[in-house]
C-alpha positions in Angstrom: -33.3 6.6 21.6 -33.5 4.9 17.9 -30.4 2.7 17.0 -28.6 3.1 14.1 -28.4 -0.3 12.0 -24.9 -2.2 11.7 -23.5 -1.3 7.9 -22.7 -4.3 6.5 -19.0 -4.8 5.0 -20.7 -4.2 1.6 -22.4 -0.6 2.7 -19.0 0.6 4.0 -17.1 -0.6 0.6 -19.5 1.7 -1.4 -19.1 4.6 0.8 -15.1 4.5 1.4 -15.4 3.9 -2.6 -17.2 6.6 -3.4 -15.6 9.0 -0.9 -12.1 8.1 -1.8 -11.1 11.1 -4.5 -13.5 13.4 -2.2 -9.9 15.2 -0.1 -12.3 16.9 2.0 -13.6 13.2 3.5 -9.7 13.1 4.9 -8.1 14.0 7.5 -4.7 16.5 7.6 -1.7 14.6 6.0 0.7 12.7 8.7 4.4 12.7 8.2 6.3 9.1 8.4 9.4 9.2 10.3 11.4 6.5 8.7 12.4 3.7 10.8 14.8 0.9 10.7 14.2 -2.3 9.4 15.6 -5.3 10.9 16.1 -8.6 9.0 17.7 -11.8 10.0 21.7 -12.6 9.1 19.9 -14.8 6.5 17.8 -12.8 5.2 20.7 -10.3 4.8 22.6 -12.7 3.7 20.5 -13.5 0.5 20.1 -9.5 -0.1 23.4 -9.0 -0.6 23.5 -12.0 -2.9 20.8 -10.6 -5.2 21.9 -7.6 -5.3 25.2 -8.9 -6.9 23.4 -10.3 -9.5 21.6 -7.1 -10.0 24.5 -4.9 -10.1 23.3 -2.8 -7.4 25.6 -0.4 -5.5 24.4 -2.2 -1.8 22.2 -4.2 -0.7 20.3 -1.4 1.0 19.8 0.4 -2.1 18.6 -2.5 -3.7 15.9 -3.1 -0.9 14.9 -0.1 -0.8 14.1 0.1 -4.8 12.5 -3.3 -4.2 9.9 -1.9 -1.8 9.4 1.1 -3.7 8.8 -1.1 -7.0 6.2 -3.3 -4.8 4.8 -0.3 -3.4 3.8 1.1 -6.6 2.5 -1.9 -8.1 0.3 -2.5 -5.2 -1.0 1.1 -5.8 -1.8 0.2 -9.5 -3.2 -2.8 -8.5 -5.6 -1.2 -5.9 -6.5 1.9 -8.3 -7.4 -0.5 -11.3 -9.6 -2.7 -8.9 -11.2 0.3 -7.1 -11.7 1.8 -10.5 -13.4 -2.0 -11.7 -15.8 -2.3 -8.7 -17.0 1.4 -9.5 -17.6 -0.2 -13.2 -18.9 -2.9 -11.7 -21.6 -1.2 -9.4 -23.5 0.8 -12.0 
């Protein structure tokens, strides 16, 4: 039997890269059941502080935007360097 070489880090980069707007290199869509999220008193503590000053409703609420807000900037951030490698590998 013939062995298949080890990809290096590198190889698998290019392909995942160059695969990643193909839909039919993915599998079926999972739902997430949301779960809870437990934080320390102190932690809590410091939420509901900030979200005074921010004039949110709750504390939850303003966690949860929080998130959301980090989530889509690490989206950006991984779109504009996926898109800058792809630049970069011509």
């Amino acid at each position: 039997m013939k062995k298949k070489k080890k990809q290096t880090e590198e190889e698998i980069d290019k392909i995942v890269i160059a695969e990643a707007d193909d839909m039919s290199k993915w599998e079926k869509p999972i739902t997430v059941i949301p779960a809870a999220i437990r934080f320390s008193p102190a932690v809590i503590e410091k939420a509901k502080y900030l979200a005074k000053l921010h004039n949110a409703r709750s504390y939850q609420i303003w966690l949860k935007q929080i998130v959301e807000e980090r989530i889509k900037l690490e989206e950006k951030l991984l779109s504009d360097f996926k898109r800058e490698l792809k630049i970069a590998s011509k």
